[in-house]
PDB file as gemmi writes it, atoms N, CA and C in Angstrom:
CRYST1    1.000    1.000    1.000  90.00  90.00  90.00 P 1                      
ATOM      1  N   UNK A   1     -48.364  29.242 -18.860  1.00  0.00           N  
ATOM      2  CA  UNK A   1     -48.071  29.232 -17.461  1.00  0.00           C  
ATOM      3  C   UNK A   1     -47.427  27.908 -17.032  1.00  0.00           C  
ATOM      4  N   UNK A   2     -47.974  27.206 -17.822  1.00  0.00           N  
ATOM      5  CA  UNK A   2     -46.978  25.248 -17.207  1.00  0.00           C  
ATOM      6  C   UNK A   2     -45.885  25.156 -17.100  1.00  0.00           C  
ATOM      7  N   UNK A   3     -45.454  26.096 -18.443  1.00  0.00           N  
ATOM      8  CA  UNK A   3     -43.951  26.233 -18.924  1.00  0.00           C  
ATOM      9  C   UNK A   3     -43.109  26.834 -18.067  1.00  0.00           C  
ATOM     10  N   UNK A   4     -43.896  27.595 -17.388  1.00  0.00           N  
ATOM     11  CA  UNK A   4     -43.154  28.840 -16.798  1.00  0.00           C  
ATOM     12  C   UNK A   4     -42.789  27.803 -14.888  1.00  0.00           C  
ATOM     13  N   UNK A   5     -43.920  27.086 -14.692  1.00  0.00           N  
ATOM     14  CA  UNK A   5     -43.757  26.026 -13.768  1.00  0.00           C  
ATOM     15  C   UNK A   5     -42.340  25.079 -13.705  1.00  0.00           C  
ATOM     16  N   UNK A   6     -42.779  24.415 -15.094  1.00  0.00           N  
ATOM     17  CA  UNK A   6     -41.320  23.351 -15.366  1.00  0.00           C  
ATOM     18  C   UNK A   6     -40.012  24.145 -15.664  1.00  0.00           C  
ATOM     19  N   UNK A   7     -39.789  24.834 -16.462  1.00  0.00           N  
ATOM     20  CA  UNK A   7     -38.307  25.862 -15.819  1.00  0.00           C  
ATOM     21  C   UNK A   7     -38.163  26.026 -14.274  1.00  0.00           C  
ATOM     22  N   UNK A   8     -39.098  26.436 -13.909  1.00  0.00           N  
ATOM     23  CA  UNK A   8     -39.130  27.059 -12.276  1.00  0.00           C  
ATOM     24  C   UNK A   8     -38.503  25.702 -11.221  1.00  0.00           C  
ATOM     25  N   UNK A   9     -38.846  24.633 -12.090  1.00  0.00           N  
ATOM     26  CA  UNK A   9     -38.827  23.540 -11.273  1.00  0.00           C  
ATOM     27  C   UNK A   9     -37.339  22.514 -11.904  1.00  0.00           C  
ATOM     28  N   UNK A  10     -36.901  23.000 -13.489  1.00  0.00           N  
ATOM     29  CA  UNK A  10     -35.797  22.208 -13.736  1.00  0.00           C  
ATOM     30  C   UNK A  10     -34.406  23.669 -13.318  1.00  0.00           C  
ATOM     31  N   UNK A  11     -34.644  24.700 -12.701  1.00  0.00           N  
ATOM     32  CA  UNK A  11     -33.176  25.429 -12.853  1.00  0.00           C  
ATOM     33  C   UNK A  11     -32.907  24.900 -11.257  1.00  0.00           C  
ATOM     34  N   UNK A  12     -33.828  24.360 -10.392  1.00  0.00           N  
ATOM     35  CA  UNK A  12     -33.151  23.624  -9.116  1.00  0.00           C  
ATOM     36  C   UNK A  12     -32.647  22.808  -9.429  1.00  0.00           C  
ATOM     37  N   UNK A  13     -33.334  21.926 -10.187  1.00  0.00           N  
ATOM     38  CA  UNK A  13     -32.780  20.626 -10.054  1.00  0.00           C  
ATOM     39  C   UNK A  13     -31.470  20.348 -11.017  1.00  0.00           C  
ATOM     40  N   UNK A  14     -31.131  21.104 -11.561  1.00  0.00           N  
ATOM     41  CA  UNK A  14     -29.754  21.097 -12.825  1.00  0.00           C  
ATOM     42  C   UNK A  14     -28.783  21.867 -11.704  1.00  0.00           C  
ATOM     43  N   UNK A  15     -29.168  22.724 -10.779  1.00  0.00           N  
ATOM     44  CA  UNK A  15     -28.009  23.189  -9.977  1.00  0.00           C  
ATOM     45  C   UNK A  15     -28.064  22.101  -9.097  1.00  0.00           C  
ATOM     46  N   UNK A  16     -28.517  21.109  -8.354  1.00  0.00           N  
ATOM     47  CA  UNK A  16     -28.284  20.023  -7.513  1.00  0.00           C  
ATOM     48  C   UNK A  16     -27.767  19.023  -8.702  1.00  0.00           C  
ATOM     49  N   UNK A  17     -27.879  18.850  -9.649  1.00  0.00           N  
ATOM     50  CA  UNK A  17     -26.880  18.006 -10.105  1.00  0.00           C  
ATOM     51  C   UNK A  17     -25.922  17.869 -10.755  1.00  0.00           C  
ATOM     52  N   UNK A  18     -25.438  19.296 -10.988  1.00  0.00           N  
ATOM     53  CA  UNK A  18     -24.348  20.197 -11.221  1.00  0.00           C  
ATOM     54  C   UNK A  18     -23.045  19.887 -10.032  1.00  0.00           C  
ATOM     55  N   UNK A  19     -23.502  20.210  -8.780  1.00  0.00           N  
ATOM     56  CA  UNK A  19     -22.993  19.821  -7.386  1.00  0.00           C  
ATOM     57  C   UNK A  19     -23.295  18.826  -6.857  1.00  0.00           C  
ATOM     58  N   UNK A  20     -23.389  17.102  -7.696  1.00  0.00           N  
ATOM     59  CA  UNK A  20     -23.177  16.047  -7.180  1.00  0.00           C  
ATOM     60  C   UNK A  20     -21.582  15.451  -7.778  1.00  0.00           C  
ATOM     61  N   UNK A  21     -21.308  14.710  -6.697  1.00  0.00           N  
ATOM     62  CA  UNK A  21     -19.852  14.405  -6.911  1.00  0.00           C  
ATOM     63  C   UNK A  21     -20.071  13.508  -8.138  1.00  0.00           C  
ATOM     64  N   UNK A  22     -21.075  13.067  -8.289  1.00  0.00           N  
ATOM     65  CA  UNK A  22     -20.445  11.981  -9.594  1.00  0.00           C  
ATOM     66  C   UNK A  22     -21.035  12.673 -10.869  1.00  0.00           C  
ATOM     67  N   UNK A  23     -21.024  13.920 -10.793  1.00  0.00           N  
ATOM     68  CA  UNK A  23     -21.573  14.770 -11.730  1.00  0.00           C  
ATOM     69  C   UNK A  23     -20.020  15.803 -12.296  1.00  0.00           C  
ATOM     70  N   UNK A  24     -19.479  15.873 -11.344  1.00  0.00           N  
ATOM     71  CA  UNK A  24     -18.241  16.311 -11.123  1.00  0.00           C  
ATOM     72  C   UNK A  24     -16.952  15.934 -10.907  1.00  0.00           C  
ATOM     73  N   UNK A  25     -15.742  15.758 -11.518  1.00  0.00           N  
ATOM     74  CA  UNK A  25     -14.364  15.516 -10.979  1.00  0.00           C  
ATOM     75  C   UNK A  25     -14.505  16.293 -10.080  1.00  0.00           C  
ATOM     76  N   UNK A  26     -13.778  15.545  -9.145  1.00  0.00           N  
ATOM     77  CA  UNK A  26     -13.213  16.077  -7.575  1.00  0.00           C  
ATOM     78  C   UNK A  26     -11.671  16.801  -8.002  1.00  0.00           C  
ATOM     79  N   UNK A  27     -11.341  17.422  -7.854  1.00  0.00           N  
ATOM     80  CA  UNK A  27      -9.738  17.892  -7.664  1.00  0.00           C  
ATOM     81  C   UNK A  27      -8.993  17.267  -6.736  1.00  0.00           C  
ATOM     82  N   UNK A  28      -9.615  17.335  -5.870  1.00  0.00           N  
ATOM     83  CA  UNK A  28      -8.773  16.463  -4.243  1.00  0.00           C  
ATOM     84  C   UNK A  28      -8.962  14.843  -4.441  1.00  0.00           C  
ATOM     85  N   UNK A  29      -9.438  14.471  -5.268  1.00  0.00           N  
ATOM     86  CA  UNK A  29      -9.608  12.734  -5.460  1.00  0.00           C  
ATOM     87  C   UNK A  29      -8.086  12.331  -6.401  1.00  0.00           C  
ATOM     88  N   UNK A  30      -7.357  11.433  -4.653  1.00  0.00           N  
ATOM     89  CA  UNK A  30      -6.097  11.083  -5.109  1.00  0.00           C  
ATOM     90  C   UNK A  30      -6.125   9.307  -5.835  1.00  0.00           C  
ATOM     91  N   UNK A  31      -5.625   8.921  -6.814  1.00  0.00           N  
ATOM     92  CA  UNK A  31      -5.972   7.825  -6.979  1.00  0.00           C  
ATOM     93  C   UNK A  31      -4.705   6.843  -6.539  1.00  0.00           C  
ATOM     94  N   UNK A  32      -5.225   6.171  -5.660  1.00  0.00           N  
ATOM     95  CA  UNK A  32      -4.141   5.180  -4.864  1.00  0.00           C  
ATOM     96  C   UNK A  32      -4.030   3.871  -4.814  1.00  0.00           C  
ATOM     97  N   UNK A  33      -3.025   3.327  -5.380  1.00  0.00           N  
ATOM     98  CA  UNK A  33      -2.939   1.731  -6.190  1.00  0.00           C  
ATOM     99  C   UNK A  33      -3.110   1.096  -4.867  1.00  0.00           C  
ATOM    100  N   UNK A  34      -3.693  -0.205  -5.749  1.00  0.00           N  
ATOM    101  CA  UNK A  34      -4.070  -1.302  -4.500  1.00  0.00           C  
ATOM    102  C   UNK A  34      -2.951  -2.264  -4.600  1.00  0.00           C  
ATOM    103  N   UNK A  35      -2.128  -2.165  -3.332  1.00  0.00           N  
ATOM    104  CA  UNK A  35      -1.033  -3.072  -2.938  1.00  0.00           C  
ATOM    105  C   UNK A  35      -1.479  -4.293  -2.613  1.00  0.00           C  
ATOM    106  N   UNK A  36      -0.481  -5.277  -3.188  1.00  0.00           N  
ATOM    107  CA  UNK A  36      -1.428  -6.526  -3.087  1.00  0.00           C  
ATOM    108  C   UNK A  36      -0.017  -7.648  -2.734  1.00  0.00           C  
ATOM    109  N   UNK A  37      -0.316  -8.374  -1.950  1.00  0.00           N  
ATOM    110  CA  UNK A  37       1.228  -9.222  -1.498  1.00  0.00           C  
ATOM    111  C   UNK A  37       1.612  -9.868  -2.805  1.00  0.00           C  
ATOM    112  N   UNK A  38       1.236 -10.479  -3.071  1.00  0.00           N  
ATOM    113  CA  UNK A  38       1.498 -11.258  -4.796  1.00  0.00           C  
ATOM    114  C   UNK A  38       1.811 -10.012  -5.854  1.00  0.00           C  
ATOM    115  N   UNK A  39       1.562  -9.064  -6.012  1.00  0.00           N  
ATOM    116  CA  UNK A  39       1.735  -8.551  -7.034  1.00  0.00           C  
ATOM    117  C   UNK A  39       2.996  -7.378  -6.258  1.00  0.00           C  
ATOM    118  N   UNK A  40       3.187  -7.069  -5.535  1.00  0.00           N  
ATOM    119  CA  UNK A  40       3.906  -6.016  -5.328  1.00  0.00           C  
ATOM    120  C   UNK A  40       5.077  -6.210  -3.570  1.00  0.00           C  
ATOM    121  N   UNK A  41       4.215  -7.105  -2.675  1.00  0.00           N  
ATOM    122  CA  UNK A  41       5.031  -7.131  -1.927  1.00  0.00           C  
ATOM    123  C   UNK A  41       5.951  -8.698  -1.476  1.00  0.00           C  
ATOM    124  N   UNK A  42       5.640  -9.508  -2.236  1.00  0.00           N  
ATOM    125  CA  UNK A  42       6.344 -10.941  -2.212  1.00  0.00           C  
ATOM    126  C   UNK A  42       7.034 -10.588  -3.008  1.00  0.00           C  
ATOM    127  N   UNK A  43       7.431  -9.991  -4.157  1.00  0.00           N  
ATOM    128  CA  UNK A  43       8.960  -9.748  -4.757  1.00  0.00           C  
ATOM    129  C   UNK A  43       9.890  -9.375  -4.161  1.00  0.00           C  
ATOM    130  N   UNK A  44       9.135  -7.925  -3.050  1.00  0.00           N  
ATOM    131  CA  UNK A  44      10.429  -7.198  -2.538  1.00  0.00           C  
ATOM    132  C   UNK A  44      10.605  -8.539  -1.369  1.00  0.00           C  
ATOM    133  N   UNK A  45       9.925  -9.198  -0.814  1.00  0.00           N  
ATOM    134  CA  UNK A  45      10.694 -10.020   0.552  1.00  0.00           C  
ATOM    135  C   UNK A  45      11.473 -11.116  -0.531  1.00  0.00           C  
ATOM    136  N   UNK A  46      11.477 -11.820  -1.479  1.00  0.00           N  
ATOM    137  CA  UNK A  46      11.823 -13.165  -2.177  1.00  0.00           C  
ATOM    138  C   UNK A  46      13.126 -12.338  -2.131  1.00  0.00           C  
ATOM    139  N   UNK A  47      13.225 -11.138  -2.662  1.00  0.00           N  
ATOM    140  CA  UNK A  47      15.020 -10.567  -3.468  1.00  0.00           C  
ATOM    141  C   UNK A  47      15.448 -10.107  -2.071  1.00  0.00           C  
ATOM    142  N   UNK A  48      14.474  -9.404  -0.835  1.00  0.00           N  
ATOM    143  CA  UNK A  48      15.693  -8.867   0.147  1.00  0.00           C  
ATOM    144  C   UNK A  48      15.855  -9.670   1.244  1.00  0.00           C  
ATOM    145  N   UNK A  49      15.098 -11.012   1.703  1.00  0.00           N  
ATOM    146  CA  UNK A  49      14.969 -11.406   2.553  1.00  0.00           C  
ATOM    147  C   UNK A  49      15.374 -13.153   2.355  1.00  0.00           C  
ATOM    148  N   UNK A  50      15.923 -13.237   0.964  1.00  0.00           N  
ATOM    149  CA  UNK A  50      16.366 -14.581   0.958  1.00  0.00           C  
ATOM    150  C   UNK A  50      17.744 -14.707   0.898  1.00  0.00           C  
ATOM    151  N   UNK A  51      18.706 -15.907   1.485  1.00  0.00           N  
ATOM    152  CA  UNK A  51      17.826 -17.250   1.756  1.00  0.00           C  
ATOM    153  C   UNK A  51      17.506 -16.969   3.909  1.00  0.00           C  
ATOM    154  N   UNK A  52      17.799 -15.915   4.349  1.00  0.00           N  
ATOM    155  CA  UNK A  52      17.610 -16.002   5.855  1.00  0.00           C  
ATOM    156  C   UNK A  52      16.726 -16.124   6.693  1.00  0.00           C  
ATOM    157  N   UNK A  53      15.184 -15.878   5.797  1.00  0.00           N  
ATOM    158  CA  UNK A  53      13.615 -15.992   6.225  1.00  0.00           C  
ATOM    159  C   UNK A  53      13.255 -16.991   5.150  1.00  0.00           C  
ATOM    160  N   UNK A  54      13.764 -17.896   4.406  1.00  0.00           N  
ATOM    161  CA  UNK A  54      13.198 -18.672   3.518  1.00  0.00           C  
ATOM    162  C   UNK A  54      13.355 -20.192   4.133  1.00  0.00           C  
ATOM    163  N   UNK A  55      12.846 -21.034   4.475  1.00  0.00           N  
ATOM    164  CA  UNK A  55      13.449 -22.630   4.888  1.00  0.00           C  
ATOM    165  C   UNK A  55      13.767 -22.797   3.420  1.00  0.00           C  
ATOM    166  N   UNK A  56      14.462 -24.188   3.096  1.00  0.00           N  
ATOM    167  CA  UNK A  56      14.947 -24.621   4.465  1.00  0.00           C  
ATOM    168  C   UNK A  56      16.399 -23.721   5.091  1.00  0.00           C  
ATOM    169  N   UNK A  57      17.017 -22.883   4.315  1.00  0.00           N  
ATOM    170  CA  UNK A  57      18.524 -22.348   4.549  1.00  0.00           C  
ATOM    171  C   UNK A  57      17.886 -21.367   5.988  1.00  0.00           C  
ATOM    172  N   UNK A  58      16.834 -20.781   5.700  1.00  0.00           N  
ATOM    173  CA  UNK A  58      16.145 -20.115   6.662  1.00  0.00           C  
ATOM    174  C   UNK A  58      16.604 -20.181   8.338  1.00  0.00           C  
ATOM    175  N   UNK A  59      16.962 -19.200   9.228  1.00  0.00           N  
ATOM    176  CA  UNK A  59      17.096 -19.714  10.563  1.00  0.00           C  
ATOM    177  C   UNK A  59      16.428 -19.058  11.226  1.00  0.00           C  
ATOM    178  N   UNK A  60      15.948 -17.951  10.904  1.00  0.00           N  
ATOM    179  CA  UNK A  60      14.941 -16.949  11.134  1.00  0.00           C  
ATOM    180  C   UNK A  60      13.635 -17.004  11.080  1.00  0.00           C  
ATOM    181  N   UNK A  61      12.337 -15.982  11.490  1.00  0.00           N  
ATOM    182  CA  UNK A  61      11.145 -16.176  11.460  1.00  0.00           C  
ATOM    183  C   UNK A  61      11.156 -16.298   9.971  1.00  0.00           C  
ATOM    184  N   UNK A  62      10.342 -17.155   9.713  1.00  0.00           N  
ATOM    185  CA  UNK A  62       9.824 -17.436   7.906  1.00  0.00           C  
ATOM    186  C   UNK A  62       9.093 -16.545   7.501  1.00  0.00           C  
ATOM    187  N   UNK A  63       9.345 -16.158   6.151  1.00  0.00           N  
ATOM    188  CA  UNK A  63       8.849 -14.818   5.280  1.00  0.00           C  
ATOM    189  C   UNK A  63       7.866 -15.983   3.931  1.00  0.00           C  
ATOM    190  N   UNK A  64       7.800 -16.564   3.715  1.00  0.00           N  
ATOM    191  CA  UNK A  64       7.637 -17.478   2.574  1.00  0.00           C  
ATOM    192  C   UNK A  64       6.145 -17.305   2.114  1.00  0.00           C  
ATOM    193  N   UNK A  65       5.635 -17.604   2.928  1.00  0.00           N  
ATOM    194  CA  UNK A  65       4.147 -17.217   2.259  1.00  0.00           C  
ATOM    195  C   UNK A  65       2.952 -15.632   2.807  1.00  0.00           C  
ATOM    196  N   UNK A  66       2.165 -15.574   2.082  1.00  0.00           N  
ATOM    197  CA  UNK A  66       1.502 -14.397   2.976  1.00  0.00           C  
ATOM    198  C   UNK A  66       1.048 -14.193   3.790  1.00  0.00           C  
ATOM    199  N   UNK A  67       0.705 -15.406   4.748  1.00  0.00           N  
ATOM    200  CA  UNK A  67       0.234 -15.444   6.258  1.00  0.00           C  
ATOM    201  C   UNK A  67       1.239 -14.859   6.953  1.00  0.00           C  
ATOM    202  N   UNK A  68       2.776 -15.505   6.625  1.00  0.00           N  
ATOM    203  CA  UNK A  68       3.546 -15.134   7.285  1.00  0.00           C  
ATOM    204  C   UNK A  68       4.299 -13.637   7.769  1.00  0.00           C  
ATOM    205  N   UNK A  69       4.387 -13.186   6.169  1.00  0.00           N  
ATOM    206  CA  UNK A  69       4.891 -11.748   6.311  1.00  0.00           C  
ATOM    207  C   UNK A  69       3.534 -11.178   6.730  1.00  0.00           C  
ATOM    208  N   UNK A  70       2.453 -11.246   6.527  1.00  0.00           N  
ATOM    209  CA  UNK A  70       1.348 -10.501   7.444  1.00  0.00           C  
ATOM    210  C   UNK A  70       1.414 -10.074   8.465  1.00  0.00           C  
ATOM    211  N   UNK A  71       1.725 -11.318   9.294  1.00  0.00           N  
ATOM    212  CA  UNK A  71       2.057 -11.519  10.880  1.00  0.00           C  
ATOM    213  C   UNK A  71       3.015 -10.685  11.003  1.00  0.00           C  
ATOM    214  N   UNK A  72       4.038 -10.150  10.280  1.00  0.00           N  
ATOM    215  CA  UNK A  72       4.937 -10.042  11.133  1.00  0.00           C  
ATOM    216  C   UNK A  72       5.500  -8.351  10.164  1.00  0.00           C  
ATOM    217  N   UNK A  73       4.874  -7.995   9.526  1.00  0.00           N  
ATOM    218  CA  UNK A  73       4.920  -6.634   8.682  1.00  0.00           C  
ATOM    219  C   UNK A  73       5.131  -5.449   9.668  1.00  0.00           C  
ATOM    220  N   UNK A  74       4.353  -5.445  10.263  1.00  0.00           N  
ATOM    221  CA  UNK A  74       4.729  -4.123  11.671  1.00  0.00           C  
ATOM    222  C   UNK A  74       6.404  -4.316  12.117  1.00  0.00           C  
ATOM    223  N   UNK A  75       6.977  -5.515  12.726  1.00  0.00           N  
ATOM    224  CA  UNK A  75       8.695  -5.666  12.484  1.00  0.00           C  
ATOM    225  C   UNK A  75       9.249  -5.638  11.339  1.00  0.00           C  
ATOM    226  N   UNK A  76       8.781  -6.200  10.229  1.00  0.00           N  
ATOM    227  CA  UNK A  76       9.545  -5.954   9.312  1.00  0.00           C  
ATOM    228  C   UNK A  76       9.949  -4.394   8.817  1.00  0.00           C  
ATOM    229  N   UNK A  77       8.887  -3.438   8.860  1.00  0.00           N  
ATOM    230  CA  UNK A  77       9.016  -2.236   8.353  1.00  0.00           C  
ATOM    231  C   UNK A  77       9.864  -1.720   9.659  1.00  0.00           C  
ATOM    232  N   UNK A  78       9.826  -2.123  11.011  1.00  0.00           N  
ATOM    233  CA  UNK A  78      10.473  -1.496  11.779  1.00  0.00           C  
ATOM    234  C   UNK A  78      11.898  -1.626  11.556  1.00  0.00           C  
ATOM    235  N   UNK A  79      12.298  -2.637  11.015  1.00  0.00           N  
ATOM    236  CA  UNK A  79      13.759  -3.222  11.032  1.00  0.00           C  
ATOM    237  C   UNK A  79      14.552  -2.653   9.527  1.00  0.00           C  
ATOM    238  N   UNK A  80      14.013  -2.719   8.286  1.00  0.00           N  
ATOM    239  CA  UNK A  80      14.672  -1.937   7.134  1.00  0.00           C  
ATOM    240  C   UNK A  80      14.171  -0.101   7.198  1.00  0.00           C  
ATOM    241  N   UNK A  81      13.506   0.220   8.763  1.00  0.00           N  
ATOM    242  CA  UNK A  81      13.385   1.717   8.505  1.00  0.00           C  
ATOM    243  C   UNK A  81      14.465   2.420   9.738  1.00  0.00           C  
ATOM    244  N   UNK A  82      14.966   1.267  10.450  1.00  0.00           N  
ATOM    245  CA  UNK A  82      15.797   1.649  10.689  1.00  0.00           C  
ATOM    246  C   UNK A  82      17.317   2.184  10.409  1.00  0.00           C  
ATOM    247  N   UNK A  83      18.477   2.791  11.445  1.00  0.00           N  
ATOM    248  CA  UNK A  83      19.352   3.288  10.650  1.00  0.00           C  
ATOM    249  C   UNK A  83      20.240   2.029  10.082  1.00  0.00           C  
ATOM    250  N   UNK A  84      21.317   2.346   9.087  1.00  0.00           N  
ATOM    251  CA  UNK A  84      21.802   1.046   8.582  1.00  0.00           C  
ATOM    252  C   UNK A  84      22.952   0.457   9.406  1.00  0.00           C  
ATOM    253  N   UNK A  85      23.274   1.614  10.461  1.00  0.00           N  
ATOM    254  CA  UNK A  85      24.557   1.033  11.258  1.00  0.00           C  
ATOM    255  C   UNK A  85      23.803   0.566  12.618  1.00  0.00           C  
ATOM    256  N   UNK A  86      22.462   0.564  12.673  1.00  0.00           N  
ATOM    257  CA  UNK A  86      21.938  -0.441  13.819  1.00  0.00           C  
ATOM    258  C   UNK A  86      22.337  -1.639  13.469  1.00  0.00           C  
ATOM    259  N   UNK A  87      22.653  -2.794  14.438  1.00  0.00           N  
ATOM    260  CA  UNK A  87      22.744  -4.005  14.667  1.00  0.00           C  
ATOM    261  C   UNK A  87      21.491  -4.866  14.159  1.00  0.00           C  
ATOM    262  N   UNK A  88      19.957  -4.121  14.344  1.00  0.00           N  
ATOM    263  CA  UNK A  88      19.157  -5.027  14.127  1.00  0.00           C  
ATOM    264  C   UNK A  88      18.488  -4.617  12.333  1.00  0.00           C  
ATOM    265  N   UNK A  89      19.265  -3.495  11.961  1.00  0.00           N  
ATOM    266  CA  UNK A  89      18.747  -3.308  10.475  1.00  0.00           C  
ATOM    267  C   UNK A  89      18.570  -4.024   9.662  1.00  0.00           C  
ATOM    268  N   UNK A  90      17.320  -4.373   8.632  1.00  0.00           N  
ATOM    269  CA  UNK A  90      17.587  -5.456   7.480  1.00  0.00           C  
ATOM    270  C   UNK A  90      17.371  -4.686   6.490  1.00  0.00           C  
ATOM    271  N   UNK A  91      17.417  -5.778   5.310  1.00  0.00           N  
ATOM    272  CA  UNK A  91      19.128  -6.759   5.338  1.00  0.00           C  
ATOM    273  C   UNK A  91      20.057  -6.029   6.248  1.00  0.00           C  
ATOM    274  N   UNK A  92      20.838  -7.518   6.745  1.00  0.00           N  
ATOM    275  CA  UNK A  92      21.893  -6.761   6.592  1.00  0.00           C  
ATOM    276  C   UNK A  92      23.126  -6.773   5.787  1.00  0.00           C  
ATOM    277  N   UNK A  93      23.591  -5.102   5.824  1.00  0.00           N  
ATOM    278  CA  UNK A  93      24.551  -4.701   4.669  1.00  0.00           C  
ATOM    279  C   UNK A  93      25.188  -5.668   4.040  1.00  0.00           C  
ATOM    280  N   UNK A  94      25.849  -6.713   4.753  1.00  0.00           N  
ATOM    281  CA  UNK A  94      26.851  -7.551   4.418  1.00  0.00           C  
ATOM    282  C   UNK A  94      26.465  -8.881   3.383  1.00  0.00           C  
ATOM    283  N   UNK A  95      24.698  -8.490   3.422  1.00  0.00           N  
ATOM    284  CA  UNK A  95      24.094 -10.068   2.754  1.00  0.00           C  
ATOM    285  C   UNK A  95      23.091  -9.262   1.538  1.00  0.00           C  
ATOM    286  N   UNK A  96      22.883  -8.236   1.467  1.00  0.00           N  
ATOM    287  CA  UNK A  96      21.595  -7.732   0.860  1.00  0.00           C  
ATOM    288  C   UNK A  96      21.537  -6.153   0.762  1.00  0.00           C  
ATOM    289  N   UNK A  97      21.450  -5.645  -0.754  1.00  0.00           N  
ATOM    290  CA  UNK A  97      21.045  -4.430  -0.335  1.00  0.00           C  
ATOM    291  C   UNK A  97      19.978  -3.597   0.588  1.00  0.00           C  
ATOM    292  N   UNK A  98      20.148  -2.489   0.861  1.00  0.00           N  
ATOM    293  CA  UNK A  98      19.010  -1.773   2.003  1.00  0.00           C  
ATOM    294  C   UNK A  98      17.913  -1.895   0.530  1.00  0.00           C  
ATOM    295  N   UNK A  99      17.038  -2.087   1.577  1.00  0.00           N  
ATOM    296  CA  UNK A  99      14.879  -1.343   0.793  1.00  0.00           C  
ATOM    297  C   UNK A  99      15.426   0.453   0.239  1.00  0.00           C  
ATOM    298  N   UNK A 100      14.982   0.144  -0.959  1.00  0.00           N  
ATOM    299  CA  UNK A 100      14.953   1.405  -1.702  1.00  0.00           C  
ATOM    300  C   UNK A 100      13.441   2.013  -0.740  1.00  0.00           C  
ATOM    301  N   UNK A 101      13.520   3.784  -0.845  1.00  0.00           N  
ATOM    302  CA  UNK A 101      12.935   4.324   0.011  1.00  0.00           C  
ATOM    303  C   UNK A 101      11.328   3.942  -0.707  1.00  0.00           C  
ATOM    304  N   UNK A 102      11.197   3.802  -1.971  1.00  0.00           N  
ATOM    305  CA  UNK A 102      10.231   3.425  -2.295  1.00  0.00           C  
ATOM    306  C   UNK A 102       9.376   1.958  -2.061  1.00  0.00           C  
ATOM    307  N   UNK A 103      10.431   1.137  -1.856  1.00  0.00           N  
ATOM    308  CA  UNK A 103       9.860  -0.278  -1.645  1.00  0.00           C  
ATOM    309  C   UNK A 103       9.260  -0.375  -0.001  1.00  0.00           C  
ATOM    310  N   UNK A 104       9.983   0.434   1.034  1.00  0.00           N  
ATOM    311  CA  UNK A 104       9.691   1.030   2.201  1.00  0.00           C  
ATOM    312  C   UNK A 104       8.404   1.538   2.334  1.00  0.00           C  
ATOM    313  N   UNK A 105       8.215   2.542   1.082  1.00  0.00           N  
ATOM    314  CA  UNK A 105       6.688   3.279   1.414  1.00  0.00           C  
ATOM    315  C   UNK A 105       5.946   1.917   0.665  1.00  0.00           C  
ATOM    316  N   UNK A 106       5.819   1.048   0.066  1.00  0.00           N  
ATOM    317  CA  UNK A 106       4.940   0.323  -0.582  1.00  0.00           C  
ATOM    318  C   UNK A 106       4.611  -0.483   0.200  1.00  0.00           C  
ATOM    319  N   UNK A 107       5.899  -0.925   1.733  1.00  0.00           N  
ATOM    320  CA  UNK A 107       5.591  -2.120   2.585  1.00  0.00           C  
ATOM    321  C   UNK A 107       4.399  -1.348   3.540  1.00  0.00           C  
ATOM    322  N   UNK A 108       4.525   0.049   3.724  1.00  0.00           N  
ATOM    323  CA  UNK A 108       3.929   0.824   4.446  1.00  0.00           C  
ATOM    324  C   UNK A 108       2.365   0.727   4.269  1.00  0.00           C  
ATOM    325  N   UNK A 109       2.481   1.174   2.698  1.00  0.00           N  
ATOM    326  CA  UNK A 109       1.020   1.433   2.156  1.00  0.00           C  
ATOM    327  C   UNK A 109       0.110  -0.066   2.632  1.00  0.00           C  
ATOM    328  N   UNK A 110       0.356  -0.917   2.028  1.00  0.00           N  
ATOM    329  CA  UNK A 110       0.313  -2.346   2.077  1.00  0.00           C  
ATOM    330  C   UNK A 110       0.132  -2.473   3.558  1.00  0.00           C  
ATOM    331  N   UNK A 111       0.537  -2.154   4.468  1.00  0.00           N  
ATOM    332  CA  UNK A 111       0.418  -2.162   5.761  1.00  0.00           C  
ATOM    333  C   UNK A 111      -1.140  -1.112   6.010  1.00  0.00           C  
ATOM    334  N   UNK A 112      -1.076  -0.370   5.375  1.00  0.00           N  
ATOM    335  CA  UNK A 112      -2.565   0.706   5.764  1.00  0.00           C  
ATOM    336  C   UNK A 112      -3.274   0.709   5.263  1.00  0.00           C  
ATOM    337  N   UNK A 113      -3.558  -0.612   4.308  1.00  0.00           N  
ATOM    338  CA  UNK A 113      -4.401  -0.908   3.147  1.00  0.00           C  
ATOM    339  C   UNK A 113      -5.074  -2.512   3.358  1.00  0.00           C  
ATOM    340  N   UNK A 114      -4.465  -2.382   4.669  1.00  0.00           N  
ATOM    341  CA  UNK A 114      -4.926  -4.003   5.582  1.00  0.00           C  
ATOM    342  C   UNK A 114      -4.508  -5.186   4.947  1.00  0.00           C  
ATOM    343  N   UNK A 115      -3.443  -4.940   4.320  1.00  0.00           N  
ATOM    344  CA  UNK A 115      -2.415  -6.280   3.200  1.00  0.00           C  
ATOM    345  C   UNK A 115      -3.675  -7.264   2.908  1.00  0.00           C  
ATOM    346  N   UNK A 116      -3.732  -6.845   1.780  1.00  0.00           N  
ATOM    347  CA  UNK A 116      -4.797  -7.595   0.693  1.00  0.00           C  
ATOM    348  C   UNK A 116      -4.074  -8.433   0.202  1.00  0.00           C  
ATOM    349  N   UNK A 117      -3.984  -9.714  -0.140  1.00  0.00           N  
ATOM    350  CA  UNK A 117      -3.212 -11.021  -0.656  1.00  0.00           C  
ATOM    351  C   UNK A 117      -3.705 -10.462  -2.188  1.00  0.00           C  
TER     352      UNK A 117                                                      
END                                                                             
């Protein structure tokens, strides 16, 4: 009869941990790189944003370190997501290629990922 107890009492508990998530891959668990200014978003400003945000050639708000583009990431993405024949688009055409659409979504992510240095 004990026996017949402890089955009675392990076929709950193997279905509750059958249906715990860390018992289980998720299907819907997307895995999403951690953007980090040093590793992924100070390259793209050093190649698209120099020398016009860099001192000293710089005349513009300064891009140079990560305080800076922090501050000011909400304009920046506004200005290379704009169209390229706006006036205020960056680069502009004449000095720098446009942000590949990917370097765009990375300034983005990085932006919704609370720019981790």
């Amino acid at each position: 009869m004990n026996k017949f107890k402890i089955i009675a009492l392990m076929i709950p508990l193997a279905a509750v941990l059958s249906n715990c998530s860390s018992a289980k891959k998720n299907k819907d668990y997307v895995d999403v790189k951690k953007i980090t200014y040093t590793n992924d978003v100070k390259p793209i400003i050093e190649n698209s944003c120099t020398p016009c945000h860099m001192p000293p050639q710089g005349r513009k708000e300064p891009f140079e370190n990560y305080a800076q583009v922090k501050e000011h990431i909400a304009s920046i993405i506004a200005r290379v997501k704009l169209p390229k024949e706006d006036r205020k688009f960056m680069p502009p055409m004449n000095k720098k290629p446009a942000l590949t659409d990917e370097q765009v979504a990375l300034l983005v992510q990085w932006q919704q990922q609370n720019m981790p240095e």
